[in-house]
N, C-alpha and C positions, 0 to 999 in steps of 0.2 A: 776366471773360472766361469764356463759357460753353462747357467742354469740355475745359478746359486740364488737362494733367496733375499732380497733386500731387509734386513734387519734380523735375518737368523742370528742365534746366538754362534759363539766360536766352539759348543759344543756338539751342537748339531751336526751331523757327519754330510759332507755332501758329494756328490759326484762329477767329479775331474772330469771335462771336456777331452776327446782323443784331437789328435791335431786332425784339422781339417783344409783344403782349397778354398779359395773365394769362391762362394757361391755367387751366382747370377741372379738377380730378381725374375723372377718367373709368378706370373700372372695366373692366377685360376680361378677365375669368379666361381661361386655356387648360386644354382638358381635362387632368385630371394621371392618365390612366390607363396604366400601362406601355407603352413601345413596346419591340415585339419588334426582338431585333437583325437589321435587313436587309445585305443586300450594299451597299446603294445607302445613298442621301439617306432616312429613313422616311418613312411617309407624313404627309403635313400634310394636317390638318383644314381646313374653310372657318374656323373662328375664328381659325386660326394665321395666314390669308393676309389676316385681317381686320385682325386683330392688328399684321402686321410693315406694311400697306398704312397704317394710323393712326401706327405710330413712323418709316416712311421719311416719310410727309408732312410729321412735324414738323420729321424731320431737315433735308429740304432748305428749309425755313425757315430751318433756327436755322444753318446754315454759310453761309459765303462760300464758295462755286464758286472765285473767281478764287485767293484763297489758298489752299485745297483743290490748285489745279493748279501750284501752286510745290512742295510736298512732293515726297519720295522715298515711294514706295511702303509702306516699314514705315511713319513718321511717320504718313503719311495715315491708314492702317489705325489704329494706335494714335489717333488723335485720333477719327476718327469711335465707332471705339468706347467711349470716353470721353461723347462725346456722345451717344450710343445709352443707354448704362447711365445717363446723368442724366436723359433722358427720360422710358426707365422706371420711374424714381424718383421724378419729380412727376406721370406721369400714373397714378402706383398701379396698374402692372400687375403682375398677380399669373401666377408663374412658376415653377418648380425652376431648382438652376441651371445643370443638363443645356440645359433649353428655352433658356433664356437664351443661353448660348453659342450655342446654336445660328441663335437670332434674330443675334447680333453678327454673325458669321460669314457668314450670308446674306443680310444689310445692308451688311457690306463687298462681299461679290461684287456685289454689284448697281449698287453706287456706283464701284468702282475696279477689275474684271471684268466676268464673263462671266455673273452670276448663278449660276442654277439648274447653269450646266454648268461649274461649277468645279469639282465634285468629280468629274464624269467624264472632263473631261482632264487633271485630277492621274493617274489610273487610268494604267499604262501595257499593261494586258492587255486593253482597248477598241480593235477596227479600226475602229472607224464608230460614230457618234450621228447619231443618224436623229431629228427634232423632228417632231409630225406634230400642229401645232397647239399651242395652250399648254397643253392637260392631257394629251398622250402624248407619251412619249418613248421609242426604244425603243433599244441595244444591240447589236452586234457582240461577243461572246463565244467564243474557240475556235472560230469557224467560223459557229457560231450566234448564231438577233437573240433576245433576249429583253425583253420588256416592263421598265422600271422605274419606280420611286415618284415620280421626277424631275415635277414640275410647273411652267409657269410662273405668275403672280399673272395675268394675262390676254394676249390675243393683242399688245398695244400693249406691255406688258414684252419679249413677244418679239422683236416689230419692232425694238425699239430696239436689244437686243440684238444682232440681225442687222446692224444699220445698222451699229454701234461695231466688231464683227468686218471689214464692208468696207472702213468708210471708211480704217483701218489700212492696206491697200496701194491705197491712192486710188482706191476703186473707191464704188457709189452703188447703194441697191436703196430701190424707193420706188412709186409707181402707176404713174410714165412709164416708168421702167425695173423690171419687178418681178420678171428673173431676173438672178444675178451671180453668176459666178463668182470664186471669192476664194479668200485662202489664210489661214495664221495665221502668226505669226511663227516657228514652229518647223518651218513648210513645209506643214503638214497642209491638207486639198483643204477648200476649202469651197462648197458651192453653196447657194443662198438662191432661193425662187421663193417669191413674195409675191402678196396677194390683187392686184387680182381675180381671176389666172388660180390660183393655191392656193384653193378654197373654202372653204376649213374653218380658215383662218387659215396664218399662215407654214408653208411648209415646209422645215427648217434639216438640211441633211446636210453630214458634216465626216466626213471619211476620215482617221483619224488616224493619223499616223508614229511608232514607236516614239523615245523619246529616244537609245538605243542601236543603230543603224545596226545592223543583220543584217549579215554575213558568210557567205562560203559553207561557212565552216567551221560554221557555226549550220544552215546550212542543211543544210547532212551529217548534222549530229547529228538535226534535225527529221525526217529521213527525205525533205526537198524531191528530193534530187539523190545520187546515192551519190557516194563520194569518187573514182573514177575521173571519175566524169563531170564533176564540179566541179574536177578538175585540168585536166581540157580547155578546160572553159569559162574556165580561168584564163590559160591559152597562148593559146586566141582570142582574149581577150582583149591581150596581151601585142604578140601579131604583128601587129595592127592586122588582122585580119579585119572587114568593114563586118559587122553586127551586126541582125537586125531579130528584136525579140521581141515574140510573139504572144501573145494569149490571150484571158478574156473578162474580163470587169469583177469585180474584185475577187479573181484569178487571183496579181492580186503579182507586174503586170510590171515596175512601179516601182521596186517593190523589189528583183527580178534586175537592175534597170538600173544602179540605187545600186551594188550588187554586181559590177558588172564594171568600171565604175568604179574601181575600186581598184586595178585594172591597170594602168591607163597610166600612164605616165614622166611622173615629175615634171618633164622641163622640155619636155613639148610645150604646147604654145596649145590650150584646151579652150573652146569657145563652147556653151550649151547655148541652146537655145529652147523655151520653156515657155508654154503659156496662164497656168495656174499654179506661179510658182517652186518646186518641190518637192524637186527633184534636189539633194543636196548632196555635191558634191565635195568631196576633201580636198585636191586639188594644187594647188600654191601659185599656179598661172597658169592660172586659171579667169574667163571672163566668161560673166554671167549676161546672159542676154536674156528678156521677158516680154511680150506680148500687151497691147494695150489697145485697152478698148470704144469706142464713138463717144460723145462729149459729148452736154450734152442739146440741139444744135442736129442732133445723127446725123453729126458733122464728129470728125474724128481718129480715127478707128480704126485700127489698126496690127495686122493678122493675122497669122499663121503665118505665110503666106509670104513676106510683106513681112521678115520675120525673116530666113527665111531666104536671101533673094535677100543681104540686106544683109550679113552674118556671113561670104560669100564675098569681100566683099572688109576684111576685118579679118583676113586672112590667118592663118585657122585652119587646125591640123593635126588635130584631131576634129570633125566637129559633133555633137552628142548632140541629138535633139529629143526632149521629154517625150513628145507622139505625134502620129502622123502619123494626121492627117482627112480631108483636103482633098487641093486642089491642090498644098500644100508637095510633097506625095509625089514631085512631079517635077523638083523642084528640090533636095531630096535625093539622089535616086539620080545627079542630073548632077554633085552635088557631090562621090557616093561616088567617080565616076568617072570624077573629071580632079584628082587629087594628093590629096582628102582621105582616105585610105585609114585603116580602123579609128573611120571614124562608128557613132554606133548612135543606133536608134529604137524605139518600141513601139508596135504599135497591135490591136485589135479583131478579132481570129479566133478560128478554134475549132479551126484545123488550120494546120500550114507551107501544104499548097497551098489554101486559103481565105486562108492572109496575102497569098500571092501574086495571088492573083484580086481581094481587095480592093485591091493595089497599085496594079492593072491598071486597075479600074475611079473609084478615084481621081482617077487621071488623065486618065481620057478624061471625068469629068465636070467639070475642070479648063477646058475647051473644045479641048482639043490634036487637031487632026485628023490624027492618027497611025494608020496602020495600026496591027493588033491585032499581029504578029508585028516590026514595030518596038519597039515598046513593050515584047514582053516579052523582044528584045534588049537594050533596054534596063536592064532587070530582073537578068537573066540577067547583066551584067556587072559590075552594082553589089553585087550581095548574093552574101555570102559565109555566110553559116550563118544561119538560121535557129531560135531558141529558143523552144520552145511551153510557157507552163503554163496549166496548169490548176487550178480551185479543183473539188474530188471533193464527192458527194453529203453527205458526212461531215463537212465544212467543213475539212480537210485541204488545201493547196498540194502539186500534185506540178510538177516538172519532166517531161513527157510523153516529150516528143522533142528531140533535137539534130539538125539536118537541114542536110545540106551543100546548095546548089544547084548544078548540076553545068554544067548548058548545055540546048541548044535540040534535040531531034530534032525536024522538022519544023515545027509550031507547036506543041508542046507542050513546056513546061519540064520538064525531068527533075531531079528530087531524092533525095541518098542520106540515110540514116537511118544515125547513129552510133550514137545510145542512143535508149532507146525504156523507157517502165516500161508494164506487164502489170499488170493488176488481177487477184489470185487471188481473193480472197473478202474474205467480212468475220468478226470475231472475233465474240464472245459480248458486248462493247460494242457492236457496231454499226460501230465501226470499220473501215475499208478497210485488206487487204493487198496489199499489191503487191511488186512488184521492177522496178529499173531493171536494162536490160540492154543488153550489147554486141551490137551488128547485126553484127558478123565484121568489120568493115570495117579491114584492115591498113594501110591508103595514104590517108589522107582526100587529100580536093582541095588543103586549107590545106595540103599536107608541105614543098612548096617554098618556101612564105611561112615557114615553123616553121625551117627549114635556114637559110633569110636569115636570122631574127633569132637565132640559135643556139638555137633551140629542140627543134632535132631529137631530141635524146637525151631530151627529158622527155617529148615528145608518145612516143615509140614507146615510153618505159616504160609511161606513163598508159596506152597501149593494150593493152600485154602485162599489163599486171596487170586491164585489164578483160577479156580472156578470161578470164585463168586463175581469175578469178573467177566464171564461170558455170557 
C-alpha cells in the first residue's frame, strides 16, 4: 500500500495506491540559496512551481480520490503527505528540509484547501485579499493594500480554486456565468469575476471577517467611537430604534451592524437578509435568509426583495438586511413601519443626508409612482438614527456622525446631529487626529422610546457625561 503510515493502527482508514508504471528517477534540484525571512509565503522560483507541478501530478495518480473523501481532515493531510515524501524519494529530488516542508504543506493546501491562500486566511490582521490574476496577489493591511510573494502555479489552479470556494454555498463561476458572489464558511465576502470579462485571468476578492467578533468596547479602545457615544449607540440599540448605517465600501458598516446586534433581547425573533450570509448573531432565535442567482436556464432567482416581502410574514420582531440596493428599500421602510420597530440596514453613502437621497432614489427606481414628498414621508417615519462611518485617508475607521431624523419642513427632511468627530490634524506618523463630540443636544427624539424601555436614566447619563466631556 503506497502511502500508508508506519505504525498506524489497523483502524486507521488509509488510501489504496491506483496501479502505476515504473517511474524513471528524474532529477530536479531547487535553488538552495537563503531566503530571507518575509512576512508572507517567500518567493518561489519557476523551478519550485516546476518542481511541486511534477510531484502533485504524480500525486494525483498514485491516490484514490474517492478514499481521499471518506477521511477527516487531519488523516487526509497526514496520508497525502506520506505520499508526497515517498515520491520524493523515488523521483530523487533534491531539497533541504525547510523546502520540503514547505512543498508538503503547499501540496496539502491545494488538494484539501484553498492553496496559495491558506496562509493568508490563517492571517487574522488581513481585511481583504485581492487575486489579480495567478501571479499578483495583493493585501489589506491596517488600512493599507500591500503587494505579496503569494503566487498561484497558473490561472486554471486559480479557477479551480475559485470554483471550490463557491460551489461550498451552492453557488457556480464558470464562462456562462463568470461573476459570483459568494461567501466562506466563516461568513467572509467573496467575489469571483472570471475571464472573458477578467482579462488578465481570475479576479478573486474576499473581505475577510475577524475570527473574534469586534465589540464596541473594541471599538472605544480603536479610537472608532468615544465611549459616550457607543453608550448611545448601545440604548439605540436596546430601545428598538430602526437603525440605517451608512458609509462607503470598506468603512466597517458590517461590522457596526455585527455590533449592535448584540443588543437585542434574546427572546425577540431576529430574521436577517443577506445576498451574502455574513451577519452573525449570537441570539438564540435567529433565521438566517440568503439570496440566490438564476440557474443555468436564468430560472430561480430569489432577490433581496423577494426576501424581504417573504420574512413579513414569518412574523419577525427585527428585520436586519445585510444592505439595502434596490427596490428592498421599500419594503423595508413599510416593514420599519407597521409593528417591526428596531430593524436595521446598511447601505452606500458618504453622508446621513446622501443615505437619505439614496433611500429616495431606490425607490423610485424600484417603479413606485410615488410623489417625491410621499416617499420621503415615508422615510421620515420609518428611520430612527442614522450611523455614518467612515474609512479616513490614513486607513483608520471612524464613526463620523450619529444623526437623529427628526420629520418633514416642507419637502425637505430635517435631521439632528448627536455626535459628530472633527479631524484636527495629523501626527508625525501620518496618522489622523480627531475627536468625537457632543452636538449639545439634551432631549434626542428617541427620549420617549428610551423612558418606555426604561432606559431614561442611562441615555441622560450617557449625555451628561458627553458634555462634560468637551
Amino acid at each position: 500500500m503506497f502511502g500508508k503510515r508506519s505504525g498506524a493502527s489497523a483502524a486507521t482508514p488509509t488510501m489504496p495506491r491506483k496501479p502505476a508504471a515504473a517511474e524513471a528517477p528524474v532529477a530536479a534540484p531547487l535553488p538552495q540559496a537563503p531566503l530571507s525571512p518575509p512576512t508572507l509565503e517567500p518567493r518561489r522560483s519557476d523551478d519550485y512551481f516546476q518542481t511541486k507541478s511534477m510531484i502533485f501530478g504524480a500525486l494525483i495518480e498514485a491516490i484514490d480520490l474517492s478514499q481521499l473523501s471518506r477521511l477527516d481532515a487531519d488523516n487526509a493531510r497526514e496520508e497525502i503527505r506520506d505520499i508526497v515524501n515517498e515520491i520524493i524519494s523515488i523521483k530523487n529530488v533534491v531539497m533541504s528540509i525547510a523546502e520540503q516542508e514547505d512543498m508538503l504543506d503547499d501540496i496539502c493546501n491545494d488538494v484539501l484547501g484553498f492553496g496559495p491562500l491558506e496562509p493568508l486566511l490563517s492571517r487574522d490582521d488581513i481585511a481583504d485579499i485581492m487575486v489579480n490574476g495567478a501571479a499578483r496577489t495583493f493585501i489589506e493591511v491596517n488600512g493599507k493594500i500591500q503587494l505579496t510573494n503569494v503566487r498561484f502555479r497558473d490561472n486554471a489552479q486559480l479557477m479551480n480554486i475559485c470554483q471550490r470556494i463557491v460551489s461550498q454555498v451552492g453557488r457556480r463561476v464558470d464562462e456562462s456565468s463568470p461573476i459570483c458572489d459568494a461567501r466562506l464558511l466563516d461568513g467572509s465576502r467573496v467575489n469571483v469575476i472570471a475571464p472573458p470579462l477578467a482579462i488578465d485571468g481570475p479576479a478573486l476578492t474576499i473581505r475577510k471577517f475577524k475570527k473574534d467578533k469586534l465589540t464596541l468596547e473594541q471599538l472605544v479602545q480603536f479610537g472608532s467611537v468615544s465611549p459616550e457615544g457607543a453608550e448611545i449607540l448601545k440604548i439605540i440599540g436596546r430601545v428598538r430604534c430602526n437603525v440605517l448605517i451608512s458609509g462607503g465600501t470598506g468603512s466597517g458598516k458590517t461590522t457596526l451592524l455585527n455590533c449592535l446586534t448584540l443588543f437585542i433581547d434574546a427572546d425577540e425573533r431576529v430574521i436577517t437578509c443577506e445576498d451574502a450570509a455574513e451577519l452573525q448573531l449570537q441570539q438564540p432565535h435567529v433565521v438566517r435568509l440568503e439570496t440566490r442567482p438564476p440557474n443555468l436556464e436564468g430560472q430561480g432567482q430569489v432577490t433581496m426583495r423577494d426576501l424581504v416581502k417573504n420574512c413579513l410574514r414569518m412574523r419577525p420582531e427585527r428585520i436586519i438586511v445585510g444592505e439595502v440596493r434596490g427596490p428592498e428599500a421599500f419594503d423595508l421602510l413599510q416593514a420599519m413601519n407597521t409593528g417591526h420597530d428596531g430593524s436595521m440596514g446598511t447601505l452606500h453613502a458618504n453622508s446621513p443626508r446622501e443615505a437619505l437621497s439614496r433611500l429616495e432614489s431606490m425607490i423610485t427606481m424600484g417603479g413606485y409612482a410615488l410623489p417625491p414628498r410621499t416617499i420621503r414621508e415615508m422615510i421620515v417615519a420609518s428611520i430612527d438614527v442614522i450611523v455614518q462611518a467612515a474609512r479616513l485617508r490614513d486607513g483608520s475607521r471612524r464613526i463620523t456622525h450619529v444623526t437623529e431624523v427628526m420629520g418633514l419642513e416642507g419637502d425637505v427632511v430635517i435631521t439632528q446631529d448627536l455626535f459628530l468627530y472633527d479631524i484636527l490634524g495629523e501626527d508625525a506618523q501620518g496618522k489622523l487626529k480627531g475627536r468625537h463630540r457632543s452636538t449639545g443636544i439634551g432631549r434626542p427624539r428617541f427620549w420617549e422610546r428610551a423612558r418606555y424601555f426604561g432606559e431614561e436614566e442611562r441615555l441622560a447619563a450617557a449625555l451628561d457625561a458627553s458634555f462634560t466631556g468637551e
